[in-house]
C-alpha positions as CSV (number, residue, x, y, z in Angstrom):
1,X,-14.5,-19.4,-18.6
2,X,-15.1,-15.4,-19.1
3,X,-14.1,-13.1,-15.8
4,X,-17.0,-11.7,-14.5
5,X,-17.0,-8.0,-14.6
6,X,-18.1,-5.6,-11.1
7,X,-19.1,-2.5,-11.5
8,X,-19.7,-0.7,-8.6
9,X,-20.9,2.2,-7.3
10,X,-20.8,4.9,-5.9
11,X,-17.6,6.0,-8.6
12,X,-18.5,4.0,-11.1
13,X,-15.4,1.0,-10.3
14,X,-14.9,-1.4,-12.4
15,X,-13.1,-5.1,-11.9
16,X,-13.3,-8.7,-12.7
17,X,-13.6,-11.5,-10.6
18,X,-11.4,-14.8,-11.6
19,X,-12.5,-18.2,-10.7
20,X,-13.6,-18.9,-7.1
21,X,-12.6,-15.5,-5.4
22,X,-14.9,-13.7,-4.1
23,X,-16.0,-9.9,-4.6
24,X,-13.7,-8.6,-1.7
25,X,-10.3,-10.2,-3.0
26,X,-11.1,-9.0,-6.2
27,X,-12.1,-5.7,-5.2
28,X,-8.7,-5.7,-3.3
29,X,-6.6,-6.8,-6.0
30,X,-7.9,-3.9,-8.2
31,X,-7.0,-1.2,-5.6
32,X,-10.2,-0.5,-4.1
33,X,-10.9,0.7,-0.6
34,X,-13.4,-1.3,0.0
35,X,-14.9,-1.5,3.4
36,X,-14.1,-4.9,5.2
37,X,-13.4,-6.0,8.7
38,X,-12.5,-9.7,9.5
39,X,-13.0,-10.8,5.9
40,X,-14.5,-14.3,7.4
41,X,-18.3,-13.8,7.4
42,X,-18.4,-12.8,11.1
43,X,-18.1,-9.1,11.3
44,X,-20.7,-7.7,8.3
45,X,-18.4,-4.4,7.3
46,X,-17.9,-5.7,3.5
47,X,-21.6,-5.9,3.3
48,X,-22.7,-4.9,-0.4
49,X,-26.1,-4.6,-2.2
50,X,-26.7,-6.2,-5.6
51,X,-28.5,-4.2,-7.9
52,X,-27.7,-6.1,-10.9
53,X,-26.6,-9.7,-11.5
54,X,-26.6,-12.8,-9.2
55,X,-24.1,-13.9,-6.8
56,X,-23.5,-17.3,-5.5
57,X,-21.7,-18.3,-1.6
58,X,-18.7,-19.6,-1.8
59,X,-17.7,-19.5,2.0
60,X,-20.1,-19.5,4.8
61,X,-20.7,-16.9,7.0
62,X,-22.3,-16.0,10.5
63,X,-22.9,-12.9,10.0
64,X,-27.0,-12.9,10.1
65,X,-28.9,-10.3,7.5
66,X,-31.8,-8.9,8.9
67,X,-34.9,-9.4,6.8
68,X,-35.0,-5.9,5.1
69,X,-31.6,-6.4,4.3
70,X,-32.1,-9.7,2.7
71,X,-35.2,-7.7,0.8
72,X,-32.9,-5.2,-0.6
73,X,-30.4,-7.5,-1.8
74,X,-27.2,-7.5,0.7
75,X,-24.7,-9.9,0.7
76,X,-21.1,-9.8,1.7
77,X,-18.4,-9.7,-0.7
78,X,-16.1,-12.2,1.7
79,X,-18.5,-14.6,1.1
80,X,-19.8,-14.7,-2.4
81,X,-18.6,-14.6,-6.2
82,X,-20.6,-13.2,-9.2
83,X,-22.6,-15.7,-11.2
84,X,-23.0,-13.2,-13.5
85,X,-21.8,-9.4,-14.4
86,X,-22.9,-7.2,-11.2
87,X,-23.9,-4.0,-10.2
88,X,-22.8,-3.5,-6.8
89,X,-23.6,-0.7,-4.3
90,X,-20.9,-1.0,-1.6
91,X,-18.7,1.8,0.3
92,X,-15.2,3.1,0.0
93,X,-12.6,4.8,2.2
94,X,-12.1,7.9,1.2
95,X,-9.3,8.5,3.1
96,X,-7.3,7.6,5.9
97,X,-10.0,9.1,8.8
98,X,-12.3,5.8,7.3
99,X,-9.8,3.6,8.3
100,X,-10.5,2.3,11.7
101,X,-7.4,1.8,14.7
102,X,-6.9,-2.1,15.1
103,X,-5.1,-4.0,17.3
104,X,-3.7,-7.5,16.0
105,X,-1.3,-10.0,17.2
106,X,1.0,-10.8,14.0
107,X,3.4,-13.5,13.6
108,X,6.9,-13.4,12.3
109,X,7.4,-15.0,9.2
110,X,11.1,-14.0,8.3
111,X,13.4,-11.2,8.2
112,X,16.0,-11.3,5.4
113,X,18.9,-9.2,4.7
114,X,18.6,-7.7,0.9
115,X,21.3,-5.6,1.5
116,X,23.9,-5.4,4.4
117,X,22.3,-1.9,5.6
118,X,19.1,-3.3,5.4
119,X,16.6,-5.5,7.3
120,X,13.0,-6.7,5.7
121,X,10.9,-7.9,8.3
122,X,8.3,-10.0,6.9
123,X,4.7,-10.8,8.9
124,X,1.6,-12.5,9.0
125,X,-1.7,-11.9,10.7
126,X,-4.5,-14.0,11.3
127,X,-6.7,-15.6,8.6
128,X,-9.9,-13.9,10.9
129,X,-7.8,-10.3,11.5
130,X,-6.2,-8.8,8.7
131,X,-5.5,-5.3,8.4
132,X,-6.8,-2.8,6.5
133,X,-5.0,-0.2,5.7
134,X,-4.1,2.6,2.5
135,X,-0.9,2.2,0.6
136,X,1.9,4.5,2.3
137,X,0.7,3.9,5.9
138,X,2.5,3.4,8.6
139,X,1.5,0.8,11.9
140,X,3.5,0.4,15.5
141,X,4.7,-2.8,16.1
142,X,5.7,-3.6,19.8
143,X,8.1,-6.5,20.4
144,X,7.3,-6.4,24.3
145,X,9.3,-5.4,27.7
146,X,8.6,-1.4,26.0
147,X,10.2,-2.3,22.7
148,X,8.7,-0.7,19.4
149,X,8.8,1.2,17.0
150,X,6.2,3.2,14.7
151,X,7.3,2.0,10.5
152,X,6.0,2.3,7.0
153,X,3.7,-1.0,5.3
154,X,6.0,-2.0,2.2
155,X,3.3,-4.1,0.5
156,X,0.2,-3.3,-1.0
157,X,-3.2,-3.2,0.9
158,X,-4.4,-5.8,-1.5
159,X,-2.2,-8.4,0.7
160,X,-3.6,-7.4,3.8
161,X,-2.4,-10.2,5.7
162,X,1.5,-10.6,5.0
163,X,3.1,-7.5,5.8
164,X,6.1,-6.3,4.9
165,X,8.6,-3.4,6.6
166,X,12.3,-2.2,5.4
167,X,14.5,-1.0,8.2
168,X,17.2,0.7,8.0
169,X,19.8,-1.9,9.6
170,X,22.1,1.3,11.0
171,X,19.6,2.9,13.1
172,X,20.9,2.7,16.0
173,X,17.4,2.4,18.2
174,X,16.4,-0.9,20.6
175,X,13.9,-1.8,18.0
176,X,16.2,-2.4,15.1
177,X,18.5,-3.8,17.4
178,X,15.9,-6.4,18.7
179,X,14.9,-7.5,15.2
180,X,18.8,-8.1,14.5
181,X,19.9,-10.0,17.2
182,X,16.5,-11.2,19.6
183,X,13.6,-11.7,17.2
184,X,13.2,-15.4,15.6
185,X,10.7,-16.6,13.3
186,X,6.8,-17.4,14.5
187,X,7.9,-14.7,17.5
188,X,4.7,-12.5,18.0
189,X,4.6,-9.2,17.3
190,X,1.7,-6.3,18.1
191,X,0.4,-4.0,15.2
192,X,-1.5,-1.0,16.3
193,X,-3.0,1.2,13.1
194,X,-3.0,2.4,11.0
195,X,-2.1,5.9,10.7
196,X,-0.6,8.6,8.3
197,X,-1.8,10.3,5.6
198,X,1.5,9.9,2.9
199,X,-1.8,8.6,0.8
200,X,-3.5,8.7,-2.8
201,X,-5.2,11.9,-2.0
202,X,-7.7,11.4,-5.3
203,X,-9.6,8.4,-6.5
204,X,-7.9,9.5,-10.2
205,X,-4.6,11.0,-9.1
206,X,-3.2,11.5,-12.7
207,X,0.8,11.7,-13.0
208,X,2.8,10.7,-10.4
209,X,6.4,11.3,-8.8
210,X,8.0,9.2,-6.6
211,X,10.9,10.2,-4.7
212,X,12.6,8.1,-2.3
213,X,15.8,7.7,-0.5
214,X,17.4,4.3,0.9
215,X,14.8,2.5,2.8
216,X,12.3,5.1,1.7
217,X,11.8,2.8,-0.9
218,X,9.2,0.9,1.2
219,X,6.1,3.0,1.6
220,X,7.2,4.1,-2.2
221,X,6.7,0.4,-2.9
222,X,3.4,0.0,-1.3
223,X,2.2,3.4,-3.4
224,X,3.4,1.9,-6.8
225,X,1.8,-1.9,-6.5
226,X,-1.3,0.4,-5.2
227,X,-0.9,2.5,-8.4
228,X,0.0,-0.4,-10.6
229,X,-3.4,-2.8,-9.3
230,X,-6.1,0.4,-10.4
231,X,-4.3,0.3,-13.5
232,X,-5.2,4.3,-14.6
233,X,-2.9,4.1,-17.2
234,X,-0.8,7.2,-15.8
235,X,1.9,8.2,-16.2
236,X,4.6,7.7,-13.3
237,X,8.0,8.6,-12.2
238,X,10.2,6.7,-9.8
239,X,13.5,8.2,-8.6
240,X,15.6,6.2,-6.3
241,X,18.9,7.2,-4.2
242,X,20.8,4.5,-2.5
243,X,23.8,6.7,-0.4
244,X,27.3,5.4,0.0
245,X,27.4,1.9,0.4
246,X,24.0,1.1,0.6
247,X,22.3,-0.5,-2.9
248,X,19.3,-0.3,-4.8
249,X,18.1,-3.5,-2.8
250,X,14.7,-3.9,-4.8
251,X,16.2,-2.4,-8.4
252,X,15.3,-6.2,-10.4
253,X,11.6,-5.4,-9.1
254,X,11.9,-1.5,-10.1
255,X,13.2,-2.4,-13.8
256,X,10.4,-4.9,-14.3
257,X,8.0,-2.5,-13.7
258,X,9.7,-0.1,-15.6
259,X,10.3,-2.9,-18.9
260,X,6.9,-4.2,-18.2
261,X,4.2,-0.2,-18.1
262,X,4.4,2.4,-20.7
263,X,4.3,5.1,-19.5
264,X,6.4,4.1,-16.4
265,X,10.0,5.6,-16.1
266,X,12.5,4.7,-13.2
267,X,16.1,6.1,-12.4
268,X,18.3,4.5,-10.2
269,X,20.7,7.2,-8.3
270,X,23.7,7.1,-6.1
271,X,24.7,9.4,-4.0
272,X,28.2,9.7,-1.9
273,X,27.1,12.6,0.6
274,X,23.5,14.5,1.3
275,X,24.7,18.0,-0.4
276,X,25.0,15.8,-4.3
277,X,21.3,15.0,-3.5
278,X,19.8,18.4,-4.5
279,X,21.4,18.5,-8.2
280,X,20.8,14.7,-8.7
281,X,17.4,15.0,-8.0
282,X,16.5,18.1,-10.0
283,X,18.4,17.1,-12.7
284,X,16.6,13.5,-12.8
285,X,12.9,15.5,-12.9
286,X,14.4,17.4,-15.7
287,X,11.8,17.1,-18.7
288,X,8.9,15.5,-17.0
289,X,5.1,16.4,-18.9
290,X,2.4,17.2,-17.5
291,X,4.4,18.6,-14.0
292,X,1.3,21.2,-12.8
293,X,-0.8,17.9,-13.2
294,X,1.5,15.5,-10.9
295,X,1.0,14.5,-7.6
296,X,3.9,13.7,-6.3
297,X,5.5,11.2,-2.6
298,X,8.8,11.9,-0.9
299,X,10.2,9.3,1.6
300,X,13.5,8.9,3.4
301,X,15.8,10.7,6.0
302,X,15.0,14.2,6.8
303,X,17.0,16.1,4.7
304,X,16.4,14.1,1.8
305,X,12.5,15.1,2.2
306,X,13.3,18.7,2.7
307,X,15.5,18.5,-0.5
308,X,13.4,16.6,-2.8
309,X,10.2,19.4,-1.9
310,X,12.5,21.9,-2.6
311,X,13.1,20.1,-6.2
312,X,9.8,19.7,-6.5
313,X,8.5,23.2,-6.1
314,X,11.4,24.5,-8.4
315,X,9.8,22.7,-11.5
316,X,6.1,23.6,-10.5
317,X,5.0,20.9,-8.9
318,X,2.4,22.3,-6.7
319,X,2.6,22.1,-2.8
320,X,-0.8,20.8,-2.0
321,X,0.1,18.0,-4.2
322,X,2.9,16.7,-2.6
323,X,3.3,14.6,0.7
324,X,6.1,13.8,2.5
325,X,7.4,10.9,5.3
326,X,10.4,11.2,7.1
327,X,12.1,8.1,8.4
């Protein structure tokens, strides 16, 4: 059976629908911004109009359509799948200021040890209360009696109900402390977000650099499988420093994207003290095309961030096309 294809607007998007999913997951799994809410036919945000094509339910909803709605041809995407190729008129965030705060109640769903300076904490929200969110935010997560802590999203929004956050096991803060030795699996835990604008800053963002540090590899991650799901085509960079005895925890992953994408080149780095990370780094950018062109992410500890900019202006990556998170 042939994929039907979306194509909607504004911004002329493109995607295809497989089998019995609807519009929304699709849209999702392409890297679209699409507005939702409770993805469950109650809340009416992923509301779309059909200017093209038929769609047919495939979930009920109780959201109710008013009758000039129903005139004009809504229908929400959580709800429905394409009988046939669609135009569809339906919004998009445009950046993080669309994204409304939420409040959810998560549950824990494991925390595994990749690396013996590392902690990935792995949740899951309700089927009714996902959260939406742009690749390379961040949420706070409170673990009760004052405990919390304000962290990075490691996945992509497409898989906006299982989220996933590296810590750095060595910080030496109640949070991290908490998550090693209190939290269990199915413990609760409250999200509040998102927030932070390390973000795609263009809908077509051409080249990009990404430049992270230990556990800076997490809201790196959630920017590439973002990247890789719109599938421009673009080239992109991914330089990775693990210091002293910490590893490239993820680096299987890394070289399958980098075996799998032309046009996709990824350098694993160690470094044994912070001053080696200012020649490592500029010598790793040496030769890149296209540099005025990049738009380019640096994430991990302070001076890391600070060193990597510094890199990045040197070879003429411009200013305004770099954002930074320091964890």
């Amino acid at each position: 059976m042939t994929a039907a294809k979306v194509r909607l607007i504004p911004g002329e998007h493109v995607f295809s629908v497989e089998g019995e999913e609807s519009i929304l997951e699709a849209a999702l799994r392409a890297g679209l911004p699409v507005n939702y809410g409770c993805s469950n036919g109650n809340c009416g945000d992923c509301r779309a109009r059909v200017l093209e094509g038929e769609v047919r339910k495939v979930r009920p909803h109780d959201y109710v359509f008013s009758e000039t709605q129903k005139q004009q041809g809504y229908t929400l995407m959580c709800s429905v799948t394409p009988v046939s190729d669609l135009l569809l008129e339906a919004g998009l965030a445009e950046g993080p200021e669309q994204i409304p705060l939420q409040r959810i109640s998560a549950t824990v769903r494991g925390i595994e040890r990749p690396d013996p300076h590392v902690l990935v904490l792995r949740l899951q929200t309700p089927r009714t209360q996902r959260l939406r969110f742009l690749a390379g935010q961040s949420v706070r997560l409170s673990l009760g009696e004052g405990v919390s802590a304000t962290l990075p999203l490691a996945n992509c929004p497409c898989d906006d109900r299982n989220l996933v956050f590296h810590l750095d096991a060595r910080r030496d803060d109640p949070f991290t402390a908490h998550c090693e030795s209190i939290l269990q699996k199915g413990a609760t835990v409250g999200i509040e977000g998102p927030e932070g604008d390390f973000v795609l800053t263009e809908e077509h963002p051409g080249p990009l650099i990404f430049l992270a540090m230990d556990t800076g590899f997490g809201p790196v991650h959630s920017l590439v499988e973002h990247v890789l799901a719109q599938e421009t085509g673009e080239a992109l960079d991914l330089v990775w420093l693990a210091s002293g005895e910490r590893s490239h925890y993820e680096d299987n992953l890394c070289r399958s994207w980098n075996d799998a994408m032309d046009g996709f080149r990824y350098q694993a780095l160690r470094i044994e003290a912070d001053d080696q990370a200012g020649d490592i780094v500029r010598t790793a950018l040496q030769g890149l095309a296209d540099v005025p062109q990049r738009q380019a992410f640096v994430a991990g500890p302070e001076s890391f961030v600070q060193t990597g900019l510094s890199a990045l202006e040197q070879i003429g990556v411009q200013a305004t096309r770099c954002r930074h998170l320091v964890l």
